[in-house]
N, C-alpha and C positions, 0 to 999 in steps of 0.2 A: 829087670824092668826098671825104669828110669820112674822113679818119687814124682809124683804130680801133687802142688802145691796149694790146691784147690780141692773143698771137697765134692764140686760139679764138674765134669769137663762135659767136653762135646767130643764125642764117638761119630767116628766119619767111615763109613763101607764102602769101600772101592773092589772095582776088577781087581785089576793090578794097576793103579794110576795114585794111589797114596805118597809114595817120596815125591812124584810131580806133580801132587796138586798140591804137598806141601810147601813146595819149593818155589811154586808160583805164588803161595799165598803169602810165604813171608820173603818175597819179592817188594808184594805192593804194601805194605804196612812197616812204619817205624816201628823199632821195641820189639824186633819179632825176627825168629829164626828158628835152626832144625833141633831141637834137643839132643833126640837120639832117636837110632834106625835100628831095629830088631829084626833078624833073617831065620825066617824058619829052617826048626831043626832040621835034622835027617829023619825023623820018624814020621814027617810028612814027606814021603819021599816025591811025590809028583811036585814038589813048591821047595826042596830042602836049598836051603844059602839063599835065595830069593828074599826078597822086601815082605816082612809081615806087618810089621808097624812102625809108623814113624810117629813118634813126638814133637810137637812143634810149638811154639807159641806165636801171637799173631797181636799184635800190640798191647805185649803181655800177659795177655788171656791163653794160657794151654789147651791146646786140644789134642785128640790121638786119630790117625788115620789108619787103616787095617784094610790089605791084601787078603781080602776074602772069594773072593769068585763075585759070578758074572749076578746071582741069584737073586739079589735086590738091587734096585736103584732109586736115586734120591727121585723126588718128588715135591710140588712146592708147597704140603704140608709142614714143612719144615725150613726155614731159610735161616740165614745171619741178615743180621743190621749192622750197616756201616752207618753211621752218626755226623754226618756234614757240617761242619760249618759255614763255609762259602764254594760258589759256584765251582772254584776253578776244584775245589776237591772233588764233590760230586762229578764234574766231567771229569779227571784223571781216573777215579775209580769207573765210573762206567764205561770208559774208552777202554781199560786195559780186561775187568772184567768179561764186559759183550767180544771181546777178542776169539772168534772162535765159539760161542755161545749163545747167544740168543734173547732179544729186549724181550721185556714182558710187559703189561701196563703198570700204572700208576709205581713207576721206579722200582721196580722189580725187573732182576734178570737171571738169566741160567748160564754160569759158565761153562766152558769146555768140556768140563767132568761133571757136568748132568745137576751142580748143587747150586741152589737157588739163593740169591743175597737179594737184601732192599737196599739202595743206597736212598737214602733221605736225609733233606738239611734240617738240623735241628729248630730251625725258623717252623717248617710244615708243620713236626710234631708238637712241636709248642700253641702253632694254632687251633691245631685239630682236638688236642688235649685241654684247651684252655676253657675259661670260662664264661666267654663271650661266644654264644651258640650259632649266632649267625656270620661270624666271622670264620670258626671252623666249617661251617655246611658252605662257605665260599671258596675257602682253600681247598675242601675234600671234591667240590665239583670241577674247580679248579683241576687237580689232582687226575680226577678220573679222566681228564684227556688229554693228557701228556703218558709217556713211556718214560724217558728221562725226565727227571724232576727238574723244571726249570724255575730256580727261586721269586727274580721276579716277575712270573709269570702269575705266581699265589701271590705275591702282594699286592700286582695290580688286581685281580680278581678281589682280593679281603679288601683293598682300598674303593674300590669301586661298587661295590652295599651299602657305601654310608650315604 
């Protein structure tokens, strides 16, 4: 088993869709590729040479996917945040993520393989976290009626409170 460099990762349960959804995900991410691909033994003999785990990292952050069976699936208790700077990011991630997948509100969506990401521009977070309270309750109203996070859609909303 391939050393992980971190002492957090992120553990990903799949059917059997692990090497492809790792392969898609460090597709869209610079800094990011396969590590290593582990193939169960023969003492599993209904899964033996088969995909059990892939390692991967994803703009340098490690995570592990595992070929477990059909028994759990993801759910949006749990998502990744992708961290935007400008629009044209957020549209590239959202375009290639919703591929097969499905929008959710306020910049939340479900890729292909069932696992939930935020894309958001760090402009949003900034407001919504900030310390000017009516400025965030304008971006987060803002926010709640959009699907795609459209940047300046929150700053005319925060610009237009004063």
């Amino acid at each position: 088993m391939v050393k992980i460099n971190q002492k957090i990762t992120t553990f990903l349960w799949f059917d059997t869709q692990a090497e492809a959804a790792a392969r898609f995900y460090a597709s869209l991410f610079k800094d990011s590729r396969i590590v290593a691909i582990s193939r169960y033994p023969d003492a599993v003999s209904d899964k033996a040479g088969s995909v059990m785990l892939v390692t991967f990292e994803l703009a340098g952050q490690q995570f592990r996917a595992l070929n477990a069976g059909p028994q759990y699936k993801f759910n949006e208790s749990i998502s990744l945040l992708v961290e935007c700077e400008t629009q044209a990011e957020i549209d590239e991630f959202w375009s290639k993520l919703t591929e097969g997948g499905k929008e959710q509100p306020c910049g939340w969506l479900t890729d292909r393989f069932g696992l939930s990401w935020q894309i958001a521009p760090a402009r949003l977070l900034e407001l919504v976290s900030g310390d000017d309270r009516e400025a965030a309750s304008a971006a987060m109203r803002a926010m709640f009626e959009m699907k795609k996070i459209i940047i300046a859609d929150i700053e005319r909303a925060v610009k237009a409170r004063q």
